[in-house]
VMD Tcl script that draws the C-alpha trace (Angstrom):
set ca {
  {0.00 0.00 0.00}
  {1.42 3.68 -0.64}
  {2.17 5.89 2.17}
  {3.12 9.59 2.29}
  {4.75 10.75 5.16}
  {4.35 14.36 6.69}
  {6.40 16.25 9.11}
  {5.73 19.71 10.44}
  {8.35 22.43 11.06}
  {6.63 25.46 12.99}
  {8.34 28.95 12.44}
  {7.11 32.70 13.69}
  {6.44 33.50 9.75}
  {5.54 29.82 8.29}
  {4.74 26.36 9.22}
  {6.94 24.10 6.27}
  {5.06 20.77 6.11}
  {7.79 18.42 4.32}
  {5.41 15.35 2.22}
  {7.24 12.03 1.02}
  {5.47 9.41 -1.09}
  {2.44 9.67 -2.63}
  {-0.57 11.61 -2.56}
  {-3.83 10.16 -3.97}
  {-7.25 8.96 -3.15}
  {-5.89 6.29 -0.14}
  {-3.20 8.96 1.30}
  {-5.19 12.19 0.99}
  {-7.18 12.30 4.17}
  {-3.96 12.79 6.36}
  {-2.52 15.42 3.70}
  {-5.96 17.37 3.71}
  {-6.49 17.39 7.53}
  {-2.75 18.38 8.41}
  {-3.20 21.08 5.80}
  {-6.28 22.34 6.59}
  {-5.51 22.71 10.52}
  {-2.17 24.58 9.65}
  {-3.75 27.13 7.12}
  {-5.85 28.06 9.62}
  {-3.33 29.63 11.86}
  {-0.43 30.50 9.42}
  {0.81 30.59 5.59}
  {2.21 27.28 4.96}
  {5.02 26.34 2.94}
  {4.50 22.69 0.89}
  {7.48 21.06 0.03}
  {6.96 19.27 -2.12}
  {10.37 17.66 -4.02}
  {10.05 14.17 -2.63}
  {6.24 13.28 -4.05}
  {5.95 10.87 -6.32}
  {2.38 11.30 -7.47}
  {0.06 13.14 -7.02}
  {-3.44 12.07 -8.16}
  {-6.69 14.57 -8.47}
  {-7.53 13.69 -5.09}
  {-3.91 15.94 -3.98}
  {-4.87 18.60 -6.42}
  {-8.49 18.73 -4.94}
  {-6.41 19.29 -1.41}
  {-4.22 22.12 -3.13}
  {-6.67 24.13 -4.36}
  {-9.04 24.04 -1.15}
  {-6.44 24.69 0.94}
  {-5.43 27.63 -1.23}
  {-8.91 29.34 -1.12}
  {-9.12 28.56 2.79}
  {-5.56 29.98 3.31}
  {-7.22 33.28 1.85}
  {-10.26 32.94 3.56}
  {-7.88 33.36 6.81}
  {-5.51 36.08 5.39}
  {-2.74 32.80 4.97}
  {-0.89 31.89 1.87}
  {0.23 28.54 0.77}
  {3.61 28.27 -0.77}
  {4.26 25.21 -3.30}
  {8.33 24.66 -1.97}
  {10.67 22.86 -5.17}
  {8.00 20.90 -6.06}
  {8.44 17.32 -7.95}
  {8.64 17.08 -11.54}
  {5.58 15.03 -10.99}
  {3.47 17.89 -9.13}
  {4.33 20.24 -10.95}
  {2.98 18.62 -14.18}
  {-0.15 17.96 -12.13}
  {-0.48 21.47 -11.48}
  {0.12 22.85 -15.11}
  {-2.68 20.11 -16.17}
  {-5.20 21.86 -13.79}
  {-4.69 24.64 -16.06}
  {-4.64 26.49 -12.61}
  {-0.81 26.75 -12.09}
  {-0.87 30.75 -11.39}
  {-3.42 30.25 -8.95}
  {-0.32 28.61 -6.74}
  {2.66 30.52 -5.59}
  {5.73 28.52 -6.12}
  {8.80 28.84 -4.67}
  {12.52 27.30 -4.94}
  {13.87 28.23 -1.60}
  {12.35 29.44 1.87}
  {14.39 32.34 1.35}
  {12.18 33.50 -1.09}
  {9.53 34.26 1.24}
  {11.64 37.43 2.61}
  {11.51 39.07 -0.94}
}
mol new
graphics top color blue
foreach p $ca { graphics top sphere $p radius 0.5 }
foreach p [lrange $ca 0 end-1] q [lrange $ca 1 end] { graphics top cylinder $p $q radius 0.2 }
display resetview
């Protein structure tokens, strides 16, 4: 069975929430719920270079989370994603709705 593993760094500006493995419809849940309770009380930063799919079920995830993020003033930050996520994103035909970035130093610019 896939997994996808997700660990949480909390900063003053930024929680990072690192993801390994894959996201899609039986690894989702946990991705959604750890998302949604972090947008909530900062921006988050996704990073996203160690996913290795990423179904509609992931996308679903993104783009809610984005919308809630605004919802609560937050922003959600795509960090170096995957070659694989980021052609999921372009195939949304969405990919300026996300901001992404290559380094967590970009977020002082």
């Amino acid at each position: 069975m896939e997994s996808v593993q997700i660990t949480e760094k909390i900063t003053p500006d930024y929680i990072l929430l690192s993801v390994v493995g894959s996201i899609n419809s039986y690894t989702y849940q946990e991705f959604e719920s750890k998302i949604y309770s972090s947008i909530k009380e900062n921006n988050i930063v996704l990073e996203l270079s160690n996913v290795t799919n990423m179904s509609s079920s992931g996308l679903g995830v993104l783009m809610s989370a984005h919308d809630e993020g605004e919802e609560h003033g937050h922003k959600l930050y795509i960090l170096a994603p995957s070659e694989i996520v980021r052609l999921a994103i372009d195939s949304t035909g969405f990919s300026e709705m996300f901001t992404i970035i290559h380094s967590v130093s970009d977020l002082s610019q």
